[in-house]
C-alpha positions as CSV (number, residue, x, y, z in Angstrom):
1,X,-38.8,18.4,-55.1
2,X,-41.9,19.9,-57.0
3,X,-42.1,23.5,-56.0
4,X,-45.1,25.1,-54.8
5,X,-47.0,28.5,-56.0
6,X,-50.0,30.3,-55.5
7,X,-51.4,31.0,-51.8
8,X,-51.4,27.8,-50.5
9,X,-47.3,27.8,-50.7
10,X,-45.6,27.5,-47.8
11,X,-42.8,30.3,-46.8
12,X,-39.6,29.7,-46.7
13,X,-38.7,29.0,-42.4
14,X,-36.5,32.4,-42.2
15,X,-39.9,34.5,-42.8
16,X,-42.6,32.0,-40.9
17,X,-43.8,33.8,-37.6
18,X,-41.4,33.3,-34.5
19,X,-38.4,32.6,-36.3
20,X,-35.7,33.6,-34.2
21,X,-31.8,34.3,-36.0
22,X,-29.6,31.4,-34.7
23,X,-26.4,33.0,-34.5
24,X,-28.1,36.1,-32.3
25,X,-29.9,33.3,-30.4
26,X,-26.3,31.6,-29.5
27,X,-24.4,35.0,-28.9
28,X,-26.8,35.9,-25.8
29,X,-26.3,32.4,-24.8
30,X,-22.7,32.9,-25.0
31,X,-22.9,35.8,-23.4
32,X,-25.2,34.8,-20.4
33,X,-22.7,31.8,-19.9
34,X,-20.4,34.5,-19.5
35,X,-21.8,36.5,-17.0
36,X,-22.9,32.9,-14.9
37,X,-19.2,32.0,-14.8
38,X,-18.3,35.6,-14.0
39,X,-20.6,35.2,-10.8
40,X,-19.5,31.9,-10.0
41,X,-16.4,32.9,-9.0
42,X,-17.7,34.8,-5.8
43,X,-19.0,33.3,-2.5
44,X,-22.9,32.7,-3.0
45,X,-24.0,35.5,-0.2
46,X,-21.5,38.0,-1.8
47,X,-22.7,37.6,-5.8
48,X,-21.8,40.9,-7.6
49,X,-24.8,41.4,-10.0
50,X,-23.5,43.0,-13.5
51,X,-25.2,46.1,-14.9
52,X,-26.9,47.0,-18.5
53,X,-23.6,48.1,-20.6
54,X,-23.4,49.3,-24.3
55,X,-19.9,49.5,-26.0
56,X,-19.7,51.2,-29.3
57,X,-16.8,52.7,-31.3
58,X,-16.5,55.8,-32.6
59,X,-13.6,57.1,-35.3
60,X,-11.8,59.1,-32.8
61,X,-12.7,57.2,-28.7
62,X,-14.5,54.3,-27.2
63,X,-17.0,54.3,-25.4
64,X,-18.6,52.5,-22.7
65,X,-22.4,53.3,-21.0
66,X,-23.6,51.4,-17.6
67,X,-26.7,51.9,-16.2
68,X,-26.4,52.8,-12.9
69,X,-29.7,54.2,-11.6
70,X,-29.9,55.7,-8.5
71,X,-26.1,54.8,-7.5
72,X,-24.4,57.6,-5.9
73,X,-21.2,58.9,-7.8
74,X,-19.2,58.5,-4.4
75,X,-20.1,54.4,-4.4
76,X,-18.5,53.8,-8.0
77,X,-15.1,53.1,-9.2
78,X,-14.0,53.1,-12.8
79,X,-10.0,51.6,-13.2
80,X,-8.1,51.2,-16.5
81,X,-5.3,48.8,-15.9
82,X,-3.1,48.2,-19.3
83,X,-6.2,47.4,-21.7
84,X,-8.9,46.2,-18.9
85,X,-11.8,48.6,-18.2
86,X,-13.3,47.7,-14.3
87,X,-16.4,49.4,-13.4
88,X,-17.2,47.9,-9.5
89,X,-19.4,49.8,-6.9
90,X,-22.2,48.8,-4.1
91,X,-25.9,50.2,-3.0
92,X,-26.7,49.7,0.3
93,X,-30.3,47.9,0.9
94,X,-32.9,50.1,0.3
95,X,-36.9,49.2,1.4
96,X,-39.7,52.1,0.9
97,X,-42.5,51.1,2.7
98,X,-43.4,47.2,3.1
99,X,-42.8,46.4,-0.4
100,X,-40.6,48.5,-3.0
101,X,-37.2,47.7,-2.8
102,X,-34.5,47.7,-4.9
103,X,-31.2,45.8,-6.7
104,X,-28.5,46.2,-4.3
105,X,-25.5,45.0,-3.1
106,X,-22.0,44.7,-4.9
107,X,-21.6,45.2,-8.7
108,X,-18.9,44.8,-11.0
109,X,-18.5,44.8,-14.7
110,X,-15.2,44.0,-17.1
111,X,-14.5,44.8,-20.4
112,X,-11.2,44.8,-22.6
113,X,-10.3,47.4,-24.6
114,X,-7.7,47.7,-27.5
115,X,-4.2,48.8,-27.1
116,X,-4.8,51.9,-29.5
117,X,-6.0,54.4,-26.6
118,X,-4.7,57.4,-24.8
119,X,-4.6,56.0,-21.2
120,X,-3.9,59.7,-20.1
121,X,-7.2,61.1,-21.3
122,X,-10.0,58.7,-20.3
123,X,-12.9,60.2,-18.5
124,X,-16.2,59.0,-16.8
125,X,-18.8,60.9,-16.5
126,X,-22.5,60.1,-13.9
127,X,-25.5,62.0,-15.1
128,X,-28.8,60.6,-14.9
129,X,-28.0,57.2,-13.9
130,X,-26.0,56.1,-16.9
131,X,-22.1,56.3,-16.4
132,X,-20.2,56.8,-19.9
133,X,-16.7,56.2,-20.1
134,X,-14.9,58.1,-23.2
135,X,-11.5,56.5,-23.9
136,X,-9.8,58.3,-26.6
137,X,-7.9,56.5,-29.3
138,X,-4.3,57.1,-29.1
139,X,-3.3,59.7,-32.0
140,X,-0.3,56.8,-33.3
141,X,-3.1,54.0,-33.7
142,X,-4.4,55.8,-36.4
143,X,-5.0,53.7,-39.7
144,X,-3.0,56.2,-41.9
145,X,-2.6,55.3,-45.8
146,X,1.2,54.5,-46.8
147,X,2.6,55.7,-50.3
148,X,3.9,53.4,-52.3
149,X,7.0,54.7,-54.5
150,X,8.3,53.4,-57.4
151,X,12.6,52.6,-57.4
């Protein structure tokens, strides 16, 4: 095909204007399928909705942040059981005035985490409507570097 220079050249599809990654694109799919299957496994009237959460890695601990606005400490439930993190907890129905309400009801969220943690030490902490969990890595999961001797 004869190529095209100068300003009347077309750019290449990944640069045009509203051009959207693919593999991103199909990830929140994936990950909205996900959470619709995770809902359909619950009575329609009883629906647990599933908060924001951000999982990242550090060198030393995972962590794990939900946003939980306005939930009180007392209505949320953090269990580790083997390598499964379970964050559940309810809000009661809230209305201010005739309009303003709220996201209430049951939630739960579930993640898996590796097997290189210290079950012992896991923590959760509520401030400011985002709960962080801090699961340490276990000191033996360690990546170490092994010498290799000559015989």
């Amino acid at each position: 095909m004869p190529v095209r220079r100068g300003e009347g050249a077309q750019r290449p599809a990944r640069q045009q204007p509203g051009w959207r990654d693919p593999r991103s694109e199909f990830e929140n799919l994936w990950s909205e399928v996900g959470r619709f299957f995770q809902q359909g496994t619950t009575p329609t009237g009883e629906r647990p909705w599933v908060p924001l959460v951000e999982e990242e890695e550090t060198e030393d601990a995972y962590l794990v942040r939900a946003e939980l606005p306005g939930i009180p400490r007392e209505n949320v439930s953090v269990e580790l059981d083997a390598n499964e993190l379970h964050i559940t907890g309810e809000l009661e129905e809230e209305h201010h005035g005739k309009v303003l309400s709220r996201r209430t009801g049951r939630f739960s969220y579930r993640t898996m985490v590796p097997h290189d943690i210290d079950d012992d030490a896991v923590s959760a902490d509520l401030a400011d409507g985002v709960l962080t969990v801090h699961i340490p890595k276990s000191p033996q999961g360690k990546r170490r570097t092994i010498d290799i001797s000559a015989q």
